[in-house]
C-alpha positions as CSV (number, residue, x, y, z in Angstrom):
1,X,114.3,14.9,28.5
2,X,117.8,14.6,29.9
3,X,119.8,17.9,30.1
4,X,123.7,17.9,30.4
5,X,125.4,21.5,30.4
6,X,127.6,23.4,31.9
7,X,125.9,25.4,33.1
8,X,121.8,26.7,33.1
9,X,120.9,27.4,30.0
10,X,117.6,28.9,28.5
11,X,114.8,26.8,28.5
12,X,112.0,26.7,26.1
13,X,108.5,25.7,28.4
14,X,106.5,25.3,25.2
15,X,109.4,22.3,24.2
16,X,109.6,20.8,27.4
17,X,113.1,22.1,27.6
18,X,116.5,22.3,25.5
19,X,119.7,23.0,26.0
20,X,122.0,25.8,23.9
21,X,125.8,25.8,23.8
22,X,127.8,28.5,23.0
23,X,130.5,26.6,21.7
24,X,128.0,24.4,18.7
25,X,127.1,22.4,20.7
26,X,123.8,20.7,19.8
27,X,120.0,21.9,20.6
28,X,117.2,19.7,20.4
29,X,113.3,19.7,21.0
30,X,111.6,16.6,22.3
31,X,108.7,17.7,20.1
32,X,108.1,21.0,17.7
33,X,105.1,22.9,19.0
34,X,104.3,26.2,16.4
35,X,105.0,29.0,19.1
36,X,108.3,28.1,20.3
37,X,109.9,30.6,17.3
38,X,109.0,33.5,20.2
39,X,111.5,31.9,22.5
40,X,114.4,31.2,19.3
41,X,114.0,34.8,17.8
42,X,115.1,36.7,21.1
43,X,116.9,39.6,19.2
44,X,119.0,36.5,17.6
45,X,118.8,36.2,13.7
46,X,116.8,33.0,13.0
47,X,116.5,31.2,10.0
48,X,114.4,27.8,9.2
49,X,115.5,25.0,7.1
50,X,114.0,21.7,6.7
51,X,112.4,21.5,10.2
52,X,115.9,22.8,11.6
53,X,116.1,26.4,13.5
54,X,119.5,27.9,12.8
55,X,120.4,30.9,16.1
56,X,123.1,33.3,15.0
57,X,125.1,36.0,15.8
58,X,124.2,35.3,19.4
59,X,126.3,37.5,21.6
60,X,129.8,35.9,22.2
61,X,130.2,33.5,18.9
62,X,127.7,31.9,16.7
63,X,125.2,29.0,18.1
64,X,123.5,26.8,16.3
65,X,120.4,25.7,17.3
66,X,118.8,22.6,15.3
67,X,114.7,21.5,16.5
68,X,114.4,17.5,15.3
69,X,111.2,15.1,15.9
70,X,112.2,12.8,18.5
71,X,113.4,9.4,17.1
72,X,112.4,5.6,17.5
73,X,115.7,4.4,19.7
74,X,116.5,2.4,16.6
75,X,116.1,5.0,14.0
76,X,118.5,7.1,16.0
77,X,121.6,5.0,15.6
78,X,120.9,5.2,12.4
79,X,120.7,9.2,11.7
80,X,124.0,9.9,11.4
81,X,125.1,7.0,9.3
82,X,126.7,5.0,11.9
83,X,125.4,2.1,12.4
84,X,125.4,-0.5,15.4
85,X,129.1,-1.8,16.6
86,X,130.2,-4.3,14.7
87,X,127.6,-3.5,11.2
88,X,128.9,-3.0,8.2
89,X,125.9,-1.7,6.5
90,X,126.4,1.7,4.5
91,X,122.9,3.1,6.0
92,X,121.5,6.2,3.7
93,X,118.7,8.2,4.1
94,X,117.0,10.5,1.1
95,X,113.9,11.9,0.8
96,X,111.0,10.9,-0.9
97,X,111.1,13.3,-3.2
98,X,114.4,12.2,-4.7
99,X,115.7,15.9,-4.1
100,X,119.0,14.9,-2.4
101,X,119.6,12.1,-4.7
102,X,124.0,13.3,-4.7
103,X,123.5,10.5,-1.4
104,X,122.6,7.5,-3.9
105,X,126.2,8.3,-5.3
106,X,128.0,5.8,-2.8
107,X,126.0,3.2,-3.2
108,X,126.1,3.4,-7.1
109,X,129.9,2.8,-6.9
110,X,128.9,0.0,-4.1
111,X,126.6,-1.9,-6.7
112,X,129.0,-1.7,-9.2
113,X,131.6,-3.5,-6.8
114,X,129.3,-6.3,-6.9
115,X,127.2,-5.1,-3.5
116,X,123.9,-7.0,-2.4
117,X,121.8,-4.0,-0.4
118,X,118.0,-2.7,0.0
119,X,116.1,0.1,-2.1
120,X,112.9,1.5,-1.7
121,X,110.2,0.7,-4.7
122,X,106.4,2.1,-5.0
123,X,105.8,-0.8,-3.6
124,X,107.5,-2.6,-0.7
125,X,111.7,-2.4,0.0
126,X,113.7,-4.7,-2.6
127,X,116.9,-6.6,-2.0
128,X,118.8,-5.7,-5.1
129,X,122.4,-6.5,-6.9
130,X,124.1,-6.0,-10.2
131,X,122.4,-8.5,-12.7
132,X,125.5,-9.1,-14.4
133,X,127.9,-9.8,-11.7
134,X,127.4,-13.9,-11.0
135,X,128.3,-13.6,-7.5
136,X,126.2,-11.0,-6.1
137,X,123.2,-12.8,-7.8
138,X,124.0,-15.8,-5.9
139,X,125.0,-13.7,-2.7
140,X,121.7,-12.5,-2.4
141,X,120.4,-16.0,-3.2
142,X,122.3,-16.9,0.4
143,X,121.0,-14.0,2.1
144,X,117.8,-14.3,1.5
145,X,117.9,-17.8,1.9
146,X,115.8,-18.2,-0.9
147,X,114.6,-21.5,-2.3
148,X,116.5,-22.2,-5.5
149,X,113.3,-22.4,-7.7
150,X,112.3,-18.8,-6.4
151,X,112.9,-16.9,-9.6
152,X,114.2,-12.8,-9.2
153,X,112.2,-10.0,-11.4
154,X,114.3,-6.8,-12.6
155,X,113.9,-3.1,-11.6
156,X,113.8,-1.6,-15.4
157,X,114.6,2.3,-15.6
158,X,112.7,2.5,-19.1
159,X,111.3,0.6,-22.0
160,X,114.2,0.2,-23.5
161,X,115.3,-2.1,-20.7
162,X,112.4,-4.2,-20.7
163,X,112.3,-4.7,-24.9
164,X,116.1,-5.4,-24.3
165,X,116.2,-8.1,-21.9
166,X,112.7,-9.6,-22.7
167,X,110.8,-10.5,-25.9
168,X,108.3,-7.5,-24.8
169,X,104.8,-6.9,-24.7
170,X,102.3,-9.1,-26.7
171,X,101.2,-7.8,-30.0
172,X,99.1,-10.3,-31.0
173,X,99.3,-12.8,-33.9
174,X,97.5,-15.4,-35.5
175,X,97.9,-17.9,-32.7
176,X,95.1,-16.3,-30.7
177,X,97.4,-14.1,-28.7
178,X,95.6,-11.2,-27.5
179,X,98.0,-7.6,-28.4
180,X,97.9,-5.7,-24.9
181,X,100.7,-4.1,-25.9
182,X,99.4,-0.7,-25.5
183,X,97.6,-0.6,-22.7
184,X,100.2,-3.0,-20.6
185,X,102.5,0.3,-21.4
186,X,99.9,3.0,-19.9
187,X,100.4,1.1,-16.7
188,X,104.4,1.9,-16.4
189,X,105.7,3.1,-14.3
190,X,103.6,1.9,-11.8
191,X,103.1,-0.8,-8.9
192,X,103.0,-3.8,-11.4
193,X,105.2,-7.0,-12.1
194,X,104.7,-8.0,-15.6
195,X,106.1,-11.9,-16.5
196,X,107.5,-11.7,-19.8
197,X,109.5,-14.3,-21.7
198,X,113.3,-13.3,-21.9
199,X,115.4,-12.5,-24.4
200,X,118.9,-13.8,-25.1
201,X,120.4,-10.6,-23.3
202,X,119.0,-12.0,-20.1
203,X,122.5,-12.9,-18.2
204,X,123.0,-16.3,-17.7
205,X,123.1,-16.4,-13.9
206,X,119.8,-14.8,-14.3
207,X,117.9,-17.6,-16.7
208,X,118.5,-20.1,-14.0
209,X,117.0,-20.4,-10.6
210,X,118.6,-20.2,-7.6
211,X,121.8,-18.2,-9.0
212,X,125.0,-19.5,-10.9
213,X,124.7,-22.5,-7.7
214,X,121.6,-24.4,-8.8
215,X,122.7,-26.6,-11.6
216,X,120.0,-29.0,-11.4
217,X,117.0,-26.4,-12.1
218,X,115.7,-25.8,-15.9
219,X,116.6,-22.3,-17.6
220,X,114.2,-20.2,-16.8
221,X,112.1,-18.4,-20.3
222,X,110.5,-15.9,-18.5
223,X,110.9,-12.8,-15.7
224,X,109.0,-10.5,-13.9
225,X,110.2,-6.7,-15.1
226,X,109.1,-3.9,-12.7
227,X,109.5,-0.3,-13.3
228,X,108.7,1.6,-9.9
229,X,107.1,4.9,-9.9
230,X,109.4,5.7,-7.3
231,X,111.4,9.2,-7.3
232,X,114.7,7.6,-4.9
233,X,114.4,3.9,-6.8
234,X,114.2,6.1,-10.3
235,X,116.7,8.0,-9.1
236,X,119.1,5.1,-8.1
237,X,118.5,3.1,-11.8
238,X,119.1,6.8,-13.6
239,X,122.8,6.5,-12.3
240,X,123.4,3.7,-12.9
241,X,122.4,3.5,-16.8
242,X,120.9,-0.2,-15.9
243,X,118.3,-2.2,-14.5
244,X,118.7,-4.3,-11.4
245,X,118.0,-7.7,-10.5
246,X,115.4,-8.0,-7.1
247,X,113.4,-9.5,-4.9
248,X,110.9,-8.3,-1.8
249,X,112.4,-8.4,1.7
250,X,110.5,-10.4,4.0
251,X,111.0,-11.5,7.6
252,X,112.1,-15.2,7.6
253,X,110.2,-16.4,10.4
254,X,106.7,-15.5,9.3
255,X,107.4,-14.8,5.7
256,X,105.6,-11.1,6.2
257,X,106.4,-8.4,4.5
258,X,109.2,-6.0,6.0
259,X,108.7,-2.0,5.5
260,X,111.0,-0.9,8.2
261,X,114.5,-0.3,6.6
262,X,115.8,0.1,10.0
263,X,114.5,-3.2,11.2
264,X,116.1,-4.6,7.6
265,X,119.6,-4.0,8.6
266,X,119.2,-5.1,11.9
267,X,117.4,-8.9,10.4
268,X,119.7,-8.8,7.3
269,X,122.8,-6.6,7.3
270,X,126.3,-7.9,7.3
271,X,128.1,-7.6,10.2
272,X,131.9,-9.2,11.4
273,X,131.6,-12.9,10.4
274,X,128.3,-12.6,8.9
275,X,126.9,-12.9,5.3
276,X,124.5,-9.6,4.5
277,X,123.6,-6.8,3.2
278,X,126.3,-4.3,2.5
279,X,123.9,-0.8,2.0
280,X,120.2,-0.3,3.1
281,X,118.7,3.3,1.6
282,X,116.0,4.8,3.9
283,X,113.1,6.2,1.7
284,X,111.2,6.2,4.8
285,X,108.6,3.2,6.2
286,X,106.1,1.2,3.6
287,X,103.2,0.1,3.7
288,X,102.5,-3.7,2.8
289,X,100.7,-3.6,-1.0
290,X,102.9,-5.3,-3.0
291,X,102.9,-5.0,-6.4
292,X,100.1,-6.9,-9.0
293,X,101.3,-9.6,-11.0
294,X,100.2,-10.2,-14.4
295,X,101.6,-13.1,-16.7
296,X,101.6,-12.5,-20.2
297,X,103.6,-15.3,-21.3
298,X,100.5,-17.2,-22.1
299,X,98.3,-16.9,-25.1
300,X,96.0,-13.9,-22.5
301,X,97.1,-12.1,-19.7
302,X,96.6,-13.9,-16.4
303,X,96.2,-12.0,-12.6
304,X,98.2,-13.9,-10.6
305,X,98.2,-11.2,-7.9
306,X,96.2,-8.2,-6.5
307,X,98.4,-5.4,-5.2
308,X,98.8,-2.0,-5.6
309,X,98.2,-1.8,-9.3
310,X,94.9,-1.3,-10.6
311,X,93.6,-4.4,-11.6
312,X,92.2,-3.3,-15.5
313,X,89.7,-4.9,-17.4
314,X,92.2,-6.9,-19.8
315,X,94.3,-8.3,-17.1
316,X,90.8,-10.4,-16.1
317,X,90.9,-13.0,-19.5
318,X,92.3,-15.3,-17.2
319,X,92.6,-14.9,-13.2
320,X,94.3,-17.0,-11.0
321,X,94.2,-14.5,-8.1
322,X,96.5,-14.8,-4.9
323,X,97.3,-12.3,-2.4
324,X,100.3,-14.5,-1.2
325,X,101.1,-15.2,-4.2
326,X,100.3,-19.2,-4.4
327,X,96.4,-20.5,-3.8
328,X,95.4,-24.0,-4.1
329,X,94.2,-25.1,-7.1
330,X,95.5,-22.3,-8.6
331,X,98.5,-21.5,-11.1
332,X,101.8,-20.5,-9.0
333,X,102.7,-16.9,-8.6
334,X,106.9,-17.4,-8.6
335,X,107.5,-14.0,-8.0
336,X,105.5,-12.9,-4.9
């Protein structure tokens, strides 16, 4: 570890070395072994925080002293909200928990401006915008690059959002229509995208592929809704009282999923003279499960998908499974 001060400074052998300034300057630990609280304490008054080691009332002024895990390069541009020269990426970080949730508050307002950014789910990070606003639906269209028949699901905050932008659950009738209305609800919130036909409320920019742009495509009667189990992505929806249009970030060379919210901004963020993203929040990395698709537009639910969600008995009436979402000889899974 590189040292810069002044002038030699206690050093910590159980850290590999640190530096302490008396005039707040910064203190860091390459790593945080358990015994290195015998080196802080010292006749100092020591107080831990969050993984952070507070030193006051240190002789000749106060010093603050602050232990960190050491950093992927690329995570570290990021820690302090500044991102690379040139970005213009709002870059937030919260914890899974949801506890300091007062940092969702910018990009609230930045949505509601009409913003295109990136949200963690329960599943995998979602590019998200404003439903109603016709040109961030077709912003995030160009971002993407998505192919204009690629339909976009919605992040619903309750099920009051999904029975007012979609026809709801099946009940049953005498058509044959099997009612898996109940137990479709007992698996909300969860890791689950459930295609339901959509209700008049649906904003037009949303009932047509492709965004506001692609004139040529049919209306679309049906969308995935998705309501995460997710403490940040709850969190998010909460304040702003309504659901949110997305889609899963991928990488476009390889079509993979993406986890790192880091590496999203670098691939996707807007930057001077660049189309992009315009926030990213960090809820930490993902792991690629996506969520499991069911259609229930038909007359009995059909699996289009395995993924996080628990595949239950009544989702099996009719299966066309695909992990990436579209098998041959199978019916298309639109919103993998």
């Amino acid at each position: 570890m590189a040292i810069s001060a002044p002038a030699p400074l206690p050093v910590c052998s159980s850290c590999n070395g640190a530096v302490v300034s008396k005039r707040f300057r910064s203190f860091s630990f390459p790593r945080i072994p358990g015994n290195h609280g015998a080196f802080l304490a010292g006749g100092s008054n020591v107080a831990q925080r969050e993984g952070r080691f507070f030193v006051k009332n240190v002789s000749r002024g106060v010093v603050a002293v602050q232990a960190v895990v050491k950093r992927s390069p690329k995570r570290l541009k990021y820690a302090t909200g500044v991102n690379r020269k040139g970005s213009n990426v709002v870059y937030v970080e919260v914890g899974p928990s949801g506890a300091d949730d007062w940092k969702l508050d910018s990009v609230v307002e930045l949505i509601k401006q009409g913003a295109v950014g990136v949200i963690p789910t329960d599943t995998v990070y979602a590019i998200v915008c404003d439903l109603k606003n016709r040109e961030a639906v077709d912003r995030l269209y160009r971002i993407k690059n998505m192919d204009a028949k690629k339909p976009l699901s919605i992040l619903c905050r309750s099920f009051q959002d999904i029975d007012t932008y979609t026809l709801g659950f099946p009940r049953g009738n005498s058509h044959g229509q099997t009612n898996v209305f109940r137990a479709a609800r007992q698996c909300l919130p969860g890791p689950y995208t459930f295609i339901l036909p959509a209700s008049k409320e649906m904003p037009k920019q949303c009932t047509t592929f492709g965004g506001s742009a692609a004139v040529s495509c049919a209306p679309r009667k049906s969308v995935g809704v998705r309501m995460p189990d997710d403490e940040i992505c709850k969190a998010l929806l909460a304040k702003l009282d309504e659901p949110l249009l997305c889609t899963s970030v991928r990488r476009p060379s390889d079509d993979v999923w993406m986890l790192d919210p880091v590496i999203i901004a670098d691939l996707y963020g807007a930057t001077d003279g660049k189309e992009g993203l315009e926030f990213v929040v960090d809820g930490g990395v993902r792991v690629a499960d996506p969520s499991t698709v069911v259609d229930m537009t038909t007359s009995k639910p059909t699996l289009l998908r395995r993924g996080k969600g628990l595949v239950e008995d009544w989702m099996l009436m009719e299966v066309h499974d695909s992990s990436e979402g579209v098998s041959e000889g199978s019916k298309a899974n639109p919103y993998a």
